[in-house]
C-alpha positions as CSV (number, residue, x, y, z in Angstrom):
1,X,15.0,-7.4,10.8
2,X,17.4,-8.2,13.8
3,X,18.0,-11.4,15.4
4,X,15.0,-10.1,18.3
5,X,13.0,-9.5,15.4
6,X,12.9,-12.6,14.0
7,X,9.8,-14.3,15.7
8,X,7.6,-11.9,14.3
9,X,8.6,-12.5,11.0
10,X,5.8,-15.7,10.7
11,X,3.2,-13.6,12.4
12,X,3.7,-10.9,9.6
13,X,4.3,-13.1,6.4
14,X,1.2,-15.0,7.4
15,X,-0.4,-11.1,6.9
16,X,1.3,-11.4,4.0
17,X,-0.7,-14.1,2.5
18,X,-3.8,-14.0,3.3
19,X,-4.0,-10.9,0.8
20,X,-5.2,-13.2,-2.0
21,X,-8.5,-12.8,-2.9
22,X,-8.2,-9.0,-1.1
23,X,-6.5,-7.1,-4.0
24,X,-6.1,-3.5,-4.7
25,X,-7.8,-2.9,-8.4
26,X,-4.6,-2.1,-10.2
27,X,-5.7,-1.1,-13.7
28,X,-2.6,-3.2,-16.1
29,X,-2.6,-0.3,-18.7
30,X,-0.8,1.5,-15.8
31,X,2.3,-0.7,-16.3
32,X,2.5,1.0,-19.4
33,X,6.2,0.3,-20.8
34,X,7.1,-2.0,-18.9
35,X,5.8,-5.9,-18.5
36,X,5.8,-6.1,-15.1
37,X,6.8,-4.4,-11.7
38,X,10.4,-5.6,-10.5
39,X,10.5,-8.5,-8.5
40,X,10.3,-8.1,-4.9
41,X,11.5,-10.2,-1.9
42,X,9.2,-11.2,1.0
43,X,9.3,-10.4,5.1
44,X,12.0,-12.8,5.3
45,X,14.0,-12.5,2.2
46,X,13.0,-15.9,0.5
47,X,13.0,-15.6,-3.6
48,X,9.1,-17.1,-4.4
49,X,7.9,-17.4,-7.6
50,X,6.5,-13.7,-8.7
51,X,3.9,-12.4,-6.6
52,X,2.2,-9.4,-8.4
53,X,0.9,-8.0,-5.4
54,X,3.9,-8.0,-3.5
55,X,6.0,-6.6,-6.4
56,X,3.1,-3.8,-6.8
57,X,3.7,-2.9,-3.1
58,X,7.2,-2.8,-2.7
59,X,7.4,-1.0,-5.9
60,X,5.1,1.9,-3.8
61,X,7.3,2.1,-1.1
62,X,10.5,2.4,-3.2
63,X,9.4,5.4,-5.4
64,X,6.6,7.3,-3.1
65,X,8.3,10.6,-1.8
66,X,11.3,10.3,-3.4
67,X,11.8,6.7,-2.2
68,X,11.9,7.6,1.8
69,X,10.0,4.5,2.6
70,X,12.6,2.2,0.0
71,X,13.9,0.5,3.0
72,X,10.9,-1.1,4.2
73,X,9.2,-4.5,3.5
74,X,5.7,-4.4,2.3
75,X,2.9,-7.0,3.7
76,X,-0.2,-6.0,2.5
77,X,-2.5,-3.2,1.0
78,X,-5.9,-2.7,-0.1
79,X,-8.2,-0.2,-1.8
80,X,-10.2,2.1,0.0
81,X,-13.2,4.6,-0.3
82,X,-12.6,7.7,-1.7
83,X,-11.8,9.1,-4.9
84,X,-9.7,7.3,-7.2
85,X,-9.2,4.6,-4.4
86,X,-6.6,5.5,-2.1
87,X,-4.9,2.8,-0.7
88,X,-4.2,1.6,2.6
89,X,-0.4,-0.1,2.8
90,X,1.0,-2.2,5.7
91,X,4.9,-2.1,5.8
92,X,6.4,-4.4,8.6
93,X,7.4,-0.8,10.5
94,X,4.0,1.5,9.5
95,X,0.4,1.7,8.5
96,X,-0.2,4.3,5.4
97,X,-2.6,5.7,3.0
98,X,-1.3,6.3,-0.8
99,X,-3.6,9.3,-2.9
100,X,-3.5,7.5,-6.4
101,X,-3.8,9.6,-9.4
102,X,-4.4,8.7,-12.6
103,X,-3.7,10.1,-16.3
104,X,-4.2,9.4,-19.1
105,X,-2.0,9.1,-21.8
106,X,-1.4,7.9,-25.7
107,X,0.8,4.9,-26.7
108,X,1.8,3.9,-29.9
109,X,-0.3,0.0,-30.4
110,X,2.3,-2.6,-30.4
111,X,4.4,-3.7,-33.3
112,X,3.5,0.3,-35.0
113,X,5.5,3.4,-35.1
114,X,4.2,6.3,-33.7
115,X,2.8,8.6,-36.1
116,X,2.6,12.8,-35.0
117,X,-0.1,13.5,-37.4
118,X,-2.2,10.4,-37.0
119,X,-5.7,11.7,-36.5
120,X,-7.2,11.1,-32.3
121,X,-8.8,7.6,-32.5
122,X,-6.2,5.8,-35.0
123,X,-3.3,3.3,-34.4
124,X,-3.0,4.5,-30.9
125,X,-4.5,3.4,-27.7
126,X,-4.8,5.1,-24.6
127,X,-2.6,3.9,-21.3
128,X,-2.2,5.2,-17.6
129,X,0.0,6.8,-16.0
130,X,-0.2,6.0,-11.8
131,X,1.3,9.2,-9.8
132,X,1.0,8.3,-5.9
133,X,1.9,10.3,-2.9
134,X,1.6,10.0,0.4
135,X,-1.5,11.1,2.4
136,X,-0.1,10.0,6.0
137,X,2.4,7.9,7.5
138,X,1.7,5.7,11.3
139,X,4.5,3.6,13.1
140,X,3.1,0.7,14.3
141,X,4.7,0.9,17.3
142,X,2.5,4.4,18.2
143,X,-0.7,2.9,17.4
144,X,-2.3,3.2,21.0
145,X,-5.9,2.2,19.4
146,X,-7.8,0.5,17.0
147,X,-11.3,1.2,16.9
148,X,-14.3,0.0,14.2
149,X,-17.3,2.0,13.1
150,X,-20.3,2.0,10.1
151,X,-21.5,5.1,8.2
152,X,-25.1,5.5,7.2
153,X,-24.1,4.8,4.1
154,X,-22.8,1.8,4.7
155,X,-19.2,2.3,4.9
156,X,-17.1,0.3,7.2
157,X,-14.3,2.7,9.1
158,X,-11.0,1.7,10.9
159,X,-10.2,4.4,13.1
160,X,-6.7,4.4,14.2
161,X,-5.3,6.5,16.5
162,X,-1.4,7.0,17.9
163,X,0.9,8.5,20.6
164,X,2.2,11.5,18.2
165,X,5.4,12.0,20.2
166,X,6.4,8.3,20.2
167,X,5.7,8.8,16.2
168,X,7.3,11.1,15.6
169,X,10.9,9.4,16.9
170,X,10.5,7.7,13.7
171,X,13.1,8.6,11.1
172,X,10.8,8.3,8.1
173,X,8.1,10.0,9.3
174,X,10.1,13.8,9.8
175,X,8.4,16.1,7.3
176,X,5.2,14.0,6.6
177,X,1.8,14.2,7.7
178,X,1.4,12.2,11.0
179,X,-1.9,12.8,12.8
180,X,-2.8,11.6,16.4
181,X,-6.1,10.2,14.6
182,X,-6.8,8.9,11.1
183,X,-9.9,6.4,9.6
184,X,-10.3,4.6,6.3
185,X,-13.3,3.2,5.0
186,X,-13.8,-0.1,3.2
187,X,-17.3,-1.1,1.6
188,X,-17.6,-4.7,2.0
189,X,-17.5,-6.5,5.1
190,X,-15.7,-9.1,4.3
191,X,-12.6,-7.0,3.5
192,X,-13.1,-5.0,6.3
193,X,-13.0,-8.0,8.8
194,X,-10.2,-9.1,7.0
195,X,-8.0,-5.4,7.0
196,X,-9.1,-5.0,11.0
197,X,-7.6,-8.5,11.8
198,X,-4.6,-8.2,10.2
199,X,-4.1,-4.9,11.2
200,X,-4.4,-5.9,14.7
201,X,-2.2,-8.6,14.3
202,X,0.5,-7.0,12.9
203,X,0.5,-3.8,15.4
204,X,0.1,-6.1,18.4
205,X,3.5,-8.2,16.7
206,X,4.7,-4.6,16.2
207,X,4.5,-3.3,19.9
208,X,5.8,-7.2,21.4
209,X,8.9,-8.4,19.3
210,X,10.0,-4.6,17.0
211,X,12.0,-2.7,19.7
């Protein structure tokens, strides 16, 4: 972030933190060989203690498509309706959806060798592996609208909708699906409240101080 950047960086670390209590069901076998994601740094750069969301997010952004998004900060993200949960992530420069997909696969338990000709069902355990790519890609700055709406099954949609052309000056968005119009649904209403506040917030903070 710039020097006329930096009074939005409160507005979006406050986004930032009010995503506890609002986490994306992250399955641990799917840090399979490894203990934990590498730590990441918040909006503005300060070392906190280890933040398992955050590290999650940023850990997205830096691998997804090759790592074309590794440059940008996470803030939030949160599991939406469809199958295998994709998930809505807020960057401090872009609103996206990540398809999840998960595998399964066979580790050797702890502490034991693995063992070719051990029978299915013996000394090994089953892990996941997490394969993500992304669906589609919105500046915040070309978010024109932000509308609400409720399925009759009881789904809770945010529609967004952007100027495609002003989008599409993005960098990172050349080659990647961008569409004028795109909704998620969310099915509680408490974590739909809370995702169509905060994403208001932060494309409002977007549009006034990111230039």
């Amino acid at each position: 972030l710039g020097v006329a950047a930096k009074p939005v960086v409160g507005v979006f670390d406050l986004a930032s933190r009010t995503t506890q209590g609002i986490r994306a069901v992250v399955d641990s076998r799917v840090l399979s060989g490894r203990l934990r994601y590498p730590r990441a740094f918040g909006v503005d750069k300060r070392m906190d203690l280890y933040d398992f969301d955050l590290a999650y997010g940023q850990f997205l952004l830096s691998t997804v498509d090759s790592g074309r998004l590794a440059a940008q900060r996470h803030l939030f993200h949160i599991a939406t309706e469809g199958p295998d949960n994709p998930l809505l992530l807020a960057s401090v420069d872009a609103i996206m959806v990540l398809k999840r997909k998960r595998e399964a696969a066979k580790a050797p338990v702890a502490g034991k060798e693995a063992d070719e000709d051990a029978p299915a069902g013996g000394e090994e355990e089953k892990s996941l592996i997490e394969r993500v790519s992304l669906e589609w890609i919105m500046p915040l700055r070309s978010i024109t609208n932000i509308t609400k709406m409720t399925t009759e099954q009881s789904v809770y949609m945010l529609c967004l909708e952007q100027d495609a052309e002003e989008g599409g000056k993005a960098a990172y968005v050349r080659g990647v699906r961008s569409p004028k119009t795109a909704s998620v649904g969310i099915n509680t209403l408490e974590n739909f409240k809370w995702l169509y506040n905060n994403v208001s917030v932060i494309v409002n903070a977007a549009k006034k101080y990111i230039s």
